[in-house]
PQR file with spaces between the fields and no chain letter, atoms N, CA, C, O and H, PARSE charges and radii, in Angstrom:
ATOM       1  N    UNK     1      91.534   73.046   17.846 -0.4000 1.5000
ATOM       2  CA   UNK     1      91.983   74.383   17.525 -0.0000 2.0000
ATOM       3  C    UNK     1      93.466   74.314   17.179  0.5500 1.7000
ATOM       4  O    UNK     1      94.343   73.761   17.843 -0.5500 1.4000
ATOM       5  N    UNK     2      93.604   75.004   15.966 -0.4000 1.5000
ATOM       6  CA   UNK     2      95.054   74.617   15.334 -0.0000 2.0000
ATOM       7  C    UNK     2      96.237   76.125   16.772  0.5500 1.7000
ATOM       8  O    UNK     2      95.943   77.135   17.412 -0.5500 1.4000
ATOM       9  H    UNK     2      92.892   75.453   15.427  0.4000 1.0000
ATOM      10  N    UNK     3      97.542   75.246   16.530 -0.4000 1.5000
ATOM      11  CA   UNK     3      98.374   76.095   17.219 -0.0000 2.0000
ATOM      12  C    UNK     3      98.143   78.072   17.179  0.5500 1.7000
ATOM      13  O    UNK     3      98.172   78.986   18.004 -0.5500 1.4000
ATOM      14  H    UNK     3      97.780   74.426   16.010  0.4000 1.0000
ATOM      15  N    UNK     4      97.924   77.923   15.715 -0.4000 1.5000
ATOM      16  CA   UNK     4      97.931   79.060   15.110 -0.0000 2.0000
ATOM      17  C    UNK     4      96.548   80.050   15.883  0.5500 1.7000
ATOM      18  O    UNK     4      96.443   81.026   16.626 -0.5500 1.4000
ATOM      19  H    UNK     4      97.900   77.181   15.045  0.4000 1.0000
ATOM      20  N    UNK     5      95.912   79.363   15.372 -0.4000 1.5000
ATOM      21  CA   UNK     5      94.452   80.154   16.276 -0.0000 2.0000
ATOM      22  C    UNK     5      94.755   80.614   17.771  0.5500 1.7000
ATOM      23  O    UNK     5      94.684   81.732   18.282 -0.5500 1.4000
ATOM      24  H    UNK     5      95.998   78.570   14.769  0.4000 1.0000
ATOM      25  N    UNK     6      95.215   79.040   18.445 -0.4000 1.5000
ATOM      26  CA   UNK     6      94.917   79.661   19.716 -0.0000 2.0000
ATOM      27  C    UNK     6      96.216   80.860   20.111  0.5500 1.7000
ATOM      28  O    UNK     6      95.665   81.819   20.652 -0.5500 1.4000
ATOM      29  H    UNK     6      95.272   78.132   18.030  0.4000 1.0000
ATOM      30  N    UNK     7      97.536   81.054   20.017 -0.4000 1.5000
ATOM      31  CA   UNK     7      98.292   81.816   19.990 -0.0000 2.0000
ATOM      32  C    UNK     7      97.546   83.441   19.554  0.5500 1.7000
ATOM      33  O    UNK     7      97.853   84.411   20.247 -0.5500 1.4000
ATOM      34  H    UNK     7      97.983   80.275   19.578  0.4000 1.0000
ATOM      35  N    UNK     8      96.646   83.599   18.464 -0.4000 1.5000
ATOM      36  CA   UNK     8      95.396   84.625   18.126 -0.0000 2.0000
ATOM      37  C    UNK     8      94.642   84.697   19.309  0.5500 1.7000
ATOM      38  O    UNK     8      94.801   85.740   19.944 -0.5500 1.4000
ATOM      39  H    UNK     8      96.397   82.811   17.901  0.4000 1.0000
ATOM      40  N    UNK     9      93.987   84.000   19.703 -0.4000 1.5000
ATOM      41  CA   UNK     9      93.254   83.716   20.645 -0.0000 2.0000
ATOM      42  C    UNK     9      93.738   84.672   22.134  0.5500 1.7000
ATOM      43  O    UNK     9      93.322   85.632   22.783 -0.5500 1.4000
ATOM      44  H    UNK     9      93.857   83.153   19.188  0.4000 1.0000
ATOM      45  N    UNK    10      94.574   83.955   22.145 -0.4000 1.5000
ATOM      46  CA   UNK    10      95.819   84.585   23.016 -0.0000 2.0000
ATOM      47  C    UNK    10      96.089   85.615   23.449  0.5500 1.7000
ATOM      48  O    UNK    10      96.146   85.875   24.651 -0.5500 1.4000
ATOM      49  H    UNK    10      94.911   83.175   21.618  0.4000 1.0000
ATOM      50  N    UNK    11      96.361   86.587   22.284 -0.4000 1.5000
ATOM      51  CA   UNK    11      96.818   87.734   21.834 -0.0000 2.0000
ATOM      52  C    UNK    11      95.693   88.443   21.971  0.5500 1.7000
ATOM      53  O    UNK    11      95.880   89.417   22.701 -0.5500 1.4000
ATOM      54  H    UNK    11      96.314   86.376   21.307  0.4000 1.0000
ATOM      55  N    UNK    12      94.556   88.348   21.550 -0.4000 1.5000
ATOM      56  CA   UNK    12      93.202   88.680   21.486 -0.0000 2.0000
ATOM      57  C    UNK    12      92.788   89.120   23.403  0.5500 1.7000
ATOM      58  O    UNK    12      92.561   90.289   23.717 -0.5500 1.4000
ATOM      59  H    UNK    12      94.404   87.557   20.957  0.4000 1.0000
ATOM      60  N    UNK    13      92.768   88.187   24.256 -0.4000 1.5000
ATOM      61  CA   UNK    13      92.826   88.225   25.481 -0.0000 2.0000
ATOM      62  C    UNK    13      93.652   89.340   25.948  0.5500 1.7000
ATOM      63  O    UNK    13      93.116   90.352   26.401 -0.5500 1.4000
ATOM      64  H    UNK    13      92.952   87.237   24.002  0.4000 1.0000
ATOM      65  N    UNK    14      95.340   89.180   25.840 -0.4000 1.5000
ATOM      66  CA   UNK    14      95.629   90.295   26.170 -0.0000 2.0000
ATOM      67  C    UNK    14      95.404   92.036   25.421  0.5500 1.7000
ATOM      68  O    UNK    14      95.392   93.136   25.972 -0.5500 1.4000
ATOM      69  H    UNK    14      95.775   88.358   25.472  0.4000 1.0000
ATOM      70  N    UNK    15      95.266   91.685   24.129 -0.4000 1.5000
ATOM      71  CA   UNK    15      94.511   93.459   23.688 -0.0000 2.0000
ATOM      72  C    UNK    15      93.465   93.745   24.764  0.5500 1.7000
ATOM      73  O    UNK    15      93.490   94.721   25.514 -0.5500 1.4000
ATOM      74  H    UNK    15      95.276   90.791   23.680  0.4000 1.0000
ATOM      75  N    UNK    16      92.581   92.820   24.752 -0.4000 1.5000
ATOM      76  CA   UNK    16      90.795   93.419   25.340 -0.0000 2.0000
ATOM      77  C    UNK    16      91.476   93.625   26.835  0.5500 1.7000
ATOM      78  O    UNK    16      90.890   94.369   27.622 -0.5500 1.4000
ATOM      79  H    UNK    16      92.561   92.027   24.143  0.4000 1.0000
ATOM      80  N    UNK    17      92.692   92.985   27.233 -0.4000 1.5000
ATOM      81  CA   UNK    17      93.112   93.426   28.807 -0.0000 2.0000
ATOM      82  C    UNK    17      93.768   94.122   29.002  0.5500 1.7000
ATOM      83  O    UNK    17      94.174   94.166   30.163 -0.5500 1.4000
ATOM      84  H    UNK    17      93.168   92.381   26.594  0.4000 1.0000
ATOM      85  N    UNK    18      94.285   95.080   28.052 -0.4000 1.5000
ATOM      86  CA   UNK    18      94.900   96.123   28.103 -0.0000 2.0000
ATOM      87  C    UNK    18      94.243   97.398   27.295  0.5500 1.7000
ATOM      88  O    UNK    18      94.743   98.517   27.173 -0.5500 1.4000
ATOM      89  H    UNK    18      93.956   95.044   27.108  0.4000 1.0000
ATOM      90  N    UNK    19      92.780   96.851   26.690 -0.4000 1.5000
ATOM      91  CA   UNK    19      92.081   97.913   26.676 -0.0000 2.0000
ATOM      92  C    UNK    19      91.341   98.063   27.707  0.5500 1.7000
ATOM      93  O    UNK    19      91.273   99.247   28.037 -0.5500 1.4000
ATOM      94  H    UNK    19      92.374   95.942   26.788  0.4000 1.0000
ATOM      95  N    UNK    20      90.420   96.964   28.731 -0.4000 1.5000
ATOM      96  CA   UNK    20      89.852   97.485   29.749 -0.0000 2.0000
ATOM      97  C    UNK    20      90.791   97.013   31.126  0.5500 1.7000
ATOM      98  O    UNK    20      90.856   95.839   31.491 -0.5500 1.4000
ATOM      99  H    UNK    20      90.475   96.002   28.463  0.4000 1.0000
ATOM     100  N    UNK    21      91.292   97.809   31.611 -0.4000 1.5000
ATOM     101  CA   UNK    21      91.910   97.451   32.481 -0.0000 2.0000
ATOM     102  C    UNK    21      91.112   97.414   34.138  0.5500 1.7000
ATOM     103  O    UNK    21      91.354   97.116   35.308 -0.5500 1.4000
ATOM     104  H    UNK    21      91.239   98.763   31.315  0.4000 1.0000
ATOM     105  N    UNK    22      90.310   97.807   33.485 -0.4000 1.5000
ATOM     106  CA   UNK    22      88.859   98.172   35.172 -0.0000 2.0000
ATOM     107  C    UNK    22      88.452   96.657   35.433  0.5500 1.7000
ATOM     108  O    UNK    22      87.895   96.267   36.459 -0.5500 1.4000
ATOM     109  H    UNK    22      90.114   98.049   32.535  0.4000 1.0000
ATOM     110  N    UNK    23      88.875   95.717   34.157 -0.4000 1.5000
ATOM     111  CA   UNK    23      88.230   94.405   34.238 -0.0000 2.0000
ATOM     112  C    UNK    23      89.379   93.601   34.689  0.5500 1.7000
ATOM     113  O    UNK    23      90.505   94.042   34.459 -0.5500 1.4000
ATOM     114  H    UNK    23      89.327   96.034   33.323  0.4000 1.0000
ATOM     115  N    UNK    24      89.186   92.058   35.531 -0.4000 1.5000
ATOM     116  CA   UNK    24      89.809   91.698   35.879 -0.0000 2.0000
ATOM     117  C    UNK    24      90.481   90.630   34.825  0.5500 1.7000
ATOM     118  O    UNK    24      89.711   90.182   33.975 -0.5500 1.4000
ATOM     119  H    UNK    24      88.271   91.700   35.718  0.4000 1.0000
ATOM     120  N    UNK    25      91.651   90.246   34.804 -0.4000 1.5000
ATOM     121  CA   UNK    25      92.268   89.449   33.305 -0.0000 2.0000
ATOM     122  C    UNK    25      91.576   88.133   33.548  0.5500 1.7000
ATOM     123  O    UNK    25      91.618   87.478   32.507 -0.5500 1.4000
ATOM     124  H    UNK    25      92.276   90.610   35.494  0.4000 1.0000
ATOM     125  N    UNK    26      91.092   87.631   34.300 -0.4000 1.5000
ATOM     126  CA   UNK    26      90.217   86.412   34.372 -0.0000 2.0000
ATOM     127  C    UNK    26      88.992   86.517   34.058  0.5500 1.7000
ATOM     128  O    UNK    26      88.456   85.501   33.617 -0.5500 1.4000
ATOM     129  H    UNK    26      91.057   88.163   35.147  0.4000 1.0000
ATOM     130  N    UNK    27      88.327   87.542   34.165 -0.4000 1.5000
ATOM     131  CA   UNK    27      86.922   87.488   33.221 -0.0000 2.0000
ATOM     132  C    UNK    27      87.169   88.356   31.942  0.5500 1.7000
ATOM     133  O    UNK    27      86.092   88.618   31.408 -0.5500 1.4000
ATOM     134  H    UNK    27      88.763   88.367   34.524  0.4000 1.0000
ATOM     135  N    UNK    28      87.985   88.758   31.440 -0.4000 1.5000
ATOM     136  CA   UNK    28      88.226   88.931   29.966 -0.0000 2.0000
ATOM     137  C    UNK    28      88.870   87.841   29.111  0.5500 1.7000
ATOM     138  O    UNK    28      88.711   87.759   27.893 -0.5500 1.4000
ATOM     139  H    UNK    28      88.860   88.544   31.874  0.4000 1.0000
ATOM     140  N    UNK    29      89.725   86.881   29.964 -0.4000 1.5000
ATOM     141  CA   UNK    29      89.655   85.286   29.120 -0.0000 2.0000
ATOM     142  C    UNK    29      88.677   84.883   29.381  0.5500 1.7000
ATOM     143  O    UNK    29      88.564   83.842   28.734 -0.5500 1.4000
ATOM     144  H    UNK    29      89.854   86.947   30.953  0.4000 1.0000
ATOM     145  N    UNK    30      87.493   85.104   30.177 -0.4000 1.5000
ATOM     146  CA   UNK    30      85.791   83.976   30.526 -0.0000 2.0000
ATOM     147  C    UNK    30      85.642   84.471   29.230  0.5500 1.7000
ATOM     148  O    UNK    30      85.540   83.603   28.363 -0.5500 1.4000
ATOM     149  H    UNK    30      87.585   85.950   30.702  0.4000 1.0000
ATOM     150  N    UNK    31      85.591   85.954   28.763 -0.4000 1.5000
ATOM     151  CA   UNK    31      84.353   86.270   27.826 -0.0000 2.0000
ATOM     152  C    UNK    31      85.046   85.780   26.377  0.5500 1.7000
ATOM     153  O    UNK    31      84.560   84.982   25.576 -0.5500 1.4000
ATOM     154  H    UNK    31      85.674   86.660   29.467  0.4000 1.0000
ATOM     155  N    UNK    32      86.377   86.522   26.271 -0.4000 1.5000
ATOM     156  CA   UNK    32      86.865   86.062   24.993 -0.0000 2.0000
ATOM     157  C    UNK    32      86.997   84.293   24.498  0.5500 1.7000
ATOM     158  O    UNK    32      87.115   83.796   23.378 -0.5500 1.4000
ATOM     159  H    UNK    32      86.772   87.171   26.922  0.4000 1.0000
ATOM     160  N    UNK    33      86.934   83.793   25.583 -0.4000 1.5000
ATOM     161  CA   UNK    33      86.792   81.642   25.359 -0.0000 2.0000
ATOM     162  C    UNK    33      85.083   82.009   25.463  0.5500 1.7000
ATOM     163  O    UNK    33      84.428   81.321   24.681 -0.5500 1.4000
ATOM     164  H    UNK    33      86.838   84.196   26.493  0.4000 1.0000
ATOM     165  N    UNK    34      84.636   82.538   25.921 -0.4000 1.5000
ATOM     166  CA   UNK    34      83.011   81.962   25.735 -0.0000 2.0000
ATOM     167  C    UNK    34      82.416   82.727   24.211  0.5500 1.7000
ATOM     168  O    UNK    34      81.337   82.432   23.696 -0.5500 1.4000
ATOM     169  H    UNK    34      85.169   83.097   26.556  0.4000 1.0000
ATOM     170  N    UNK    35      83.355   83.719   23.677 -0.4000 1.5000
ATOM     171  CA   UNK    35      82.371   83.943   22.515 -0.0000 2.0000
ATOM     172  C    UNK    35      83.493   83.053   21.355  0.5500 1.7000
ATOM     173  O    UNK    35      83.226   82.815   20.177 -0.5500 1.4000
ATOM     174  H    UNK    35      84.232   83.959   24.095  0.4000 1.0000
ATOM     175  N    UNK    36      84.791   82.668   22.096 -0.4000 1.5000
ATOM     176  CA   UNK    36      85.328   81.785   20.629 -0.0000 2.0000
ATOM     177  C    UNK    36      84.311   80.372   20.947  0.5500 1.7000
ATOM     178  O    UNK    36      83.712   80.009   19.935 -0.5500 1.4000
ATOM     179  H    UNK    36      85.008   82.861   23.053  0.4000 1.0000
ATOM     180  N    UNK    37      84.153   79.891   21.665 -0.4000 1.5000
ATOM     181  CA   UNK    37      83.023   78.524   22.049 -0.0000 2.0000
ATOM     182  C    UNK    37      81.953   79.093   20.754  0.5500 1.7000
ATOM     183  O    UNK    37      81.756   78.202   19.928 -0.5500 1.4000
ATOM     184  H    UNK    37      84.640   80.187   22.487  0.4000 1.0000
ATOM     185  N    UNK    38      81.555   79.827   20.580 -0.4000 1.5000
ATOM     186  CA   UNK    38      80.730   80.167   19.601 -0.0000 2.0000
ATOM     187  C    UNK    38      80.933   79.546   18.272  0.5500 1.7000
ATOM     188  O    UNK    38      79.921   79.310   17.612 -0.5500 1.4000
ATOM     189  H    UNK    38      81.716   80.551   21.250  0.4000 1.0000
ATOM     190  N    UNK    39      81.941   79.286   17.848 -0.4000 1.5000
ATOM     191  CA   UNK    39      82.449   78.736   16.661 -0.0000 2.0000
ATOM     192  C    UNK    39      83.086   77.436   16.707  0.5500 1.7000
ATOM     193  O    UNK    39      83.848   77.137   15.788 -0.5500 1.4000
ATOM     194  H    UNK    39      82.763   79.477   18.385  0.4000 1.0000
ATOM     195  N    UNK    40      82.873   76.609   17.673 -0.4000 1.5000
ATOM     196  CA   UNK    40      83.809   75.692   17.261 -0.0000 2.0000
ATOM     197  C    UNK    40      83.015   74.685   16.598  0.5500 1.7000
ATOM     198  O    UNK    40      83.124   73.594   17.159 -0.5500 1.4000
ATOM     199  H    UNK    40      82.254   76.853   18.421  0.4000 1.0000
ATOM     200  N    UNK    41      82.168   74.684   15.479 -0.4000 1.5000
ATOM     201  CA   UNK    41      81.640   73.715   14.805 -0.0000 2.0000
ATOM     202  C    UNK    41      82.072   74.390   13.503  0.5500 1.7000
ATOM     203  O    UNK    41      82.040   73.830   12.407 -0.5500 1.4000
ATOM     204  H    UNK    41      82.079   75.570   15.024  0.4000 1.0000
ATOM     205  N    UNK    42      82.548   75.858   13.762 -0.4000 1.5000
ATOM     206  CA   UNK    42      82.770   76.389   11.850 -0.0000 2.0000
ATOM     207  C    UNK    42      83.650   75.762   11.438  0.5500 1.7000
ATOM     208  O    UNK    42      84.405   75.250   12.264 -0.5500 1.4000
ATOM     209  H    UNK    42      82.574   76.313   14.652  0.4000 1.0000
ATOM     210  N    UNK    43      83.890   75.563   10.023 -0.4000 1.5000
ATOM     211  CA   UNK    43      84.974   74.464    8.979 -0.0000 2.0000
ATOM     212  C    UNK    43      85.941   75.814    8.876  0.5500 1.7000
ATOM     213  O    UNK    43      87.132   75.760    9.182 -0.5500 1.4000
ATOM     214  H    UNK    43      83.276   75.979    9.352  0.4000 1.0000
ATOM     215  N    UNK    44      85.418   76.802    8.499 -0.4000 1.5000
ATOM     216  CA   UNK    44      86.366   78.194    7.718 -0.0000 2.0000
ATOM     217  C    UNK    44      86.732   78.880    9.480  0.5500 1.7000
ATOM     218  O    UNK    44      85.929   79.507   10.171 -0.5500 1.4000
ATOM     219  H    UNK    44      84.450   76.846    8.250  0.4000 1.0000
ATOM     220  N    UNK    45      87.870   78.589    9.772 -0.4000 1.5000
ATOM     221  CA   UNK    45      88.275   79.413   10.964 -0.0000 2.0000
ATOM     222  C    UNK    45      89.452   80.356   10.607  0.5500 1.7000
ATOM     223  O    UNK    45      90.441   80.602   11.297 -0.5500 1.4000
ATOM     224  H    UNK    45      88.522   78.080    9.210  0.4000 1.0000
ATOM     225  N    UNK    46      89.088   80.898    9.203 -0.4000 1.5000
ATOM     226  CA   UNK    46      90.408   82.098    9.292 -0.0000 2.0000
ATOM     227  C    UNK    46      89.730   84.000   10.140  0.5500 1.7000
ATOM     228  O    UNK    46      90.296   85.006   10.567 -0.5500 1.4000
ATOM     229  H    UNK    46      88.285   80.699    8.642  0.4000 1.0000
ATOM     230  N    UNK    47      88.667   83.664   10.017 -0.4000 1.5000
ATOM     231  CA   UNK    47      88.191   84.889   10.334 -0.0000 2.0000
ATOM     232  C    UNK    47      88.259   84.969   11.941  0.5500 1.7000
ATOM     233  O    UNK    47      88.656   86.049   12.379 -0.5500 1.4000
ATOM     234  H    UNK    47      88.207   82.847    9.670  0.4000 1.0000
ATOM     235  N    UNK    48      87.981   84.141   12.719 -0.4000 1.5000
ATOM     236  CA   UNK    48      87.277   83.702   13.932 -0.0000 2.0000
ATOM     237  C    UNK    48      87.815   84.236   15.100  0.5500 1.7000
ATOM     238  O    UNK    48      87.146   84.331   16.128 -0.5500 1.4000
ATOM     239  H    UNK    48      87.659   83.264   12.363  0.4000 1.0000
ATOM     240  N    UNK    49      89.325   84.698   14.991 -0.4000 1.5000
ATOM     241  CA   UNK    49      89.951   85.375   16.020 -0.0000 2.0000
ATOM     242  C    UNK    49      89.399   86.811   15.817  0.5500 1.7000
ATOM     243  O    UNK    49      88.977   87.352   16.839 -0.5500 1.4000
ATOM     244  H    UNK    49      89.869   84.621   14.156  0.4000 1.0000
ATOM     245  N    UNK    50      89.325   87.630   14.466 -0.4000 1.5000
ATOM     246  CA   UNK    50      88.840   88.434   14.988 -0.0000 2.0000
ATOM     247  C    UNK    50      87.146   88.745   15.009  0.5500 1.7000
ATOM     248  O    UNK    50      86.802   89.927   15.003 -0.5500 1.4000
ATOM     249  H    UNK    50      89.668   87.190   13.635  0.4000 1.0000
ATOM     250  N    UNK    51      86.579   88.168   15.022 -0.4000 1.5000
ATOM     251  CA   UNK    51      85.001   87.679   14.828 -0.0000 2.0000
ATOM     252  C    UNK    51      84.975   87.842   16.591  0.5500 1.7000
ATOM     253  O    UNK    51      84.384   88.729   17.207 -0.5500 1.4000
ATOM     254  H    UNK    51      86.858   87.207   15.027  0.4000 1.0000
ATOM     255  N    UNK    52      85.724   86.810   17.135 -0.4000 1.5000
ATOM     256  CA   UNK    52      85.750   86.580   18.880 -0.0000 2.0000
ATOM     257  C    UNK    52      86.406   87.698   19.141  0.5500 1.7000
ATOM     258  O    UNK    52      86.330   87.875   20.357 -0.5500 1.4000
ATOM     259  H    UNK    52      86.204   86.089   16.635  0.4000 1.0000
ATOM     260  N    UNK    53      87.112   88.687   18.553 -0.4000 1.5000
ATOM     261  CA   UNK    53      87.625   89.898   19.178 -0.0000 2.0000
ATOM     262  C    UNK    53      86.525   90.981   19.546  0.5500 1.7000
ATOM     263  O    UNK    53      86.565   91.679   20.559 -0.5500 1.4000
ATOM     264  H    UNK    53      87.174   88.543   17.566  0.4000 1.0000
ATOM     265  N    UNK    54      85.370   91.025   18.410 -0.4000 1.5000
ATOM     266  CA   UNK    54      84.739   92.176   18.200 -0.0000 2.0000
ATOM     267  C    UNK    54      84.132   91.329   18.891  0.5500 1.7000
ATOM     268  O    UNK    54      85.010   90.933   19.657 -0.5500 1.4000
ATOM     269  H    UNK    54      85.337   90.458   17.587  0.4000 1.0000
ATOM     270  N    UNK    55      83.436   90.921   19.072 -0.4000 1.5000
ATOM     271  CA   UNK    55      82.030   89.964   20.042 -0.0000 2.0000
ATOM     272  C    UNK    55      82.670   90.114   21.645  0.5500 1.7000
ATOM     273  O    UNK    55      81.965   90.542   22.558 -0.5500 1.4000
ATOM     274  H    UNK    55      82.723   91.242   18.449  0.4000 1.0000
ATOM     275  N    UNK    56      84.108   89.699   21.849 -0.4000 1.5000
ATOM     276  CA   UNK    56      84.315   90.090   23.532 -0.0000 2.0000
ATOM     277  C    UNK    56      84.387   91.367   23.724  0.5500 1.7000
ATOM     278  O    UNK    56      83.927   91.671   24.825 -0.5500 1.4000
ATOM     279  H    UNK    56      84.681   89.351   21.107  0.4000 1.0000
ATOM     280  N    UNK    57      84.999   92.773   22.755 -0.4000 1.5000
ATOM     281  CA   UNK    57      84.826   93.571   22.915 -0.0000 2.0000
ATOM     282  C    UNK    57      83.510   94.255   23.186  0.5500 1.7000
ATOM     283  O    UNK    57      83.374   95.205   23.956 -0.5500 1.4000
ATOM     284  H    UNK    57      85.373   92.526   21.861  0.4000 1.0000
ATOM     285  N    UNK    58      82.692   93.766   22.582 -0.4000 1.5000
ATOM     286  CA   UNK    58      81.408   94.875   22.724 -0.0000 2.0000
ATOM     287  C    UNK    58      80.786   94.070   24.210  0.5500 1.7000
ATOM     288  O    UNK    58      80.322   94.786   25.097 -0.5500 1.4000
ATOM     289  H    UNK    58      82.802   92.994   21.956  0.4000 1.0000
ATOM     290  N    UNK    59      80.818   92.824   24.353 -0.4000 1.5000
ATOM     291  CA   UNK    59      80.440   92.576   25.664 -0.0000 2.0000
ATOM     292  C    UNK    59      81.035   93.310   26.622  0.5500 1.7000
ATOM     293  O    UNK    59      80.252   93.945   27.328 -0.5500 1.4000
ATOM     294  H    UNK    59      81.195   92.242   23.632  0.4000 1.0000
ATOM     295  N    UNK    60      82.584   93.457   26.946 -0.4000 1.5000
ATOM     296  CA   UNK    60      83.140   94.116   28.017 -0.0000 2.0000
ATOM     297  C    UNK    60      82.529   95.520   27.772  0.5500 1.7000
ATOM     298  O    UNK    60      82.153   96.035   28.825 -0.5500 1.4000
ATOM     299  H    UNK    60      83.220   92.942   26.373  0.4000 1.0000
ATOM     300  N    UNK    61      82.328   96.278   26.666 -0.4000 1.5000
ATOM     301  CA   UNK    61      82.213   97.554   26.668 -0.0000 2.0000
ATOM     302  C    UNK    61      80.896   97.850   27.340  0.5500 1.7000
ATOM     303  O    UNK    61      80.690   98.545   28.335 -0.5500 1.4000
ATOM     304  H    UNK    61      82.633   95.860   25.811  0.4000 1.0000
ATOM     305  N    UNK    62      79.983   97.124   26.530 -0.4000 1.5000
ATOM     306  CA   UNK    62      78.604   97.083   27.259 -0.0000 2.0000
ATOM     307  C    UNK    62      78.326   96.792   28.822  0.5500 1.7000
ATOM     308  O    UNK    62      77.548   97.345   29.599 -0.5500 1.4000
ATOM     309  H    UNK    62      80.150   96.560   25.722  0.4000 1.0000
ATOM     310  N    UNK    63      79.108   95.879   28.984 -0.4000 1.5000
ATOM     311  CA   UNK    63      79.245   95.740   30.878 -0.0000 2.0000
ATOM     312  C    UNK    63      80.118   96.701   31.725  0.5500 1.7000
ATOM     313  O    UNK    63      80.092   96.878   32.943 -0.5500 1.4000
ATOM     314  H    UNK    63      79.740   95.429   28.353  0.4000 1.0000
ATOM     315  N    UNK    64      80.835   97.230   30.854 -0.4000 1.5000
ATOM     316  CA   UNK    64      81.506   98.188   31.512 -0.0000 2.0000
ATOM     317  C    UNK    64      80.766   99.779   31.958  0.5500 1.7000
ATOM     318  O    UNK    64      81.058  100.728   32.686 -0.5500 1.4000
ATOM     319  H    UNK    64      80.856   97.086   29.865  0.4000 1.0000
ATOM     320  N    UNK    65      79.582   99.363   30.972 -0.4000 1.5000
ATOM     321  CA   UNK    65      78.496  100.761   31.215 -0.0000 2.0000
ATOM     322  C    UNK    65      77.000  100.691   32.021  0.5500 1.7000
ATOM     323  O    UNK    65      76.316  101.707   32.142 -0.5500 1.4000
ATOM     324  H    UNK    65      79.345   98.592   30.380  0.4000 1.0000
């Protein structure tokens, strides 16, 4: 994972933890690293931070209900 991504990556973690704050910041990096794990065989990784944004989001949202 190039510098660039994971710094996205990163950033990505803290949005979804400062949108759900009911969740603890250690299982909103579990979910956001387990849906970027989803991609790490893709060649094209410009999309992928936010691909893993919307994919941890709807998990937390959905568990949050």
């Amino acid at each position: 994972m190039a510098n660039d991504e994971a710094h996205q990556i990163d950033e990505v973690v803290r949005r979804l933890a400062n949108r759900h704050p009911a969740v603890a910041a250690d299982t909103v990096a579990r979910v956001v690293h387990e849906a970027h794990q989803r991609f790490s065989d893709s060649h094209i990784r410009d999309f992928i931070p936010l691909l893993v944004e919307r994919i941890a989001a709807k998990t937390l949202t959905a568990a949050a209900t």
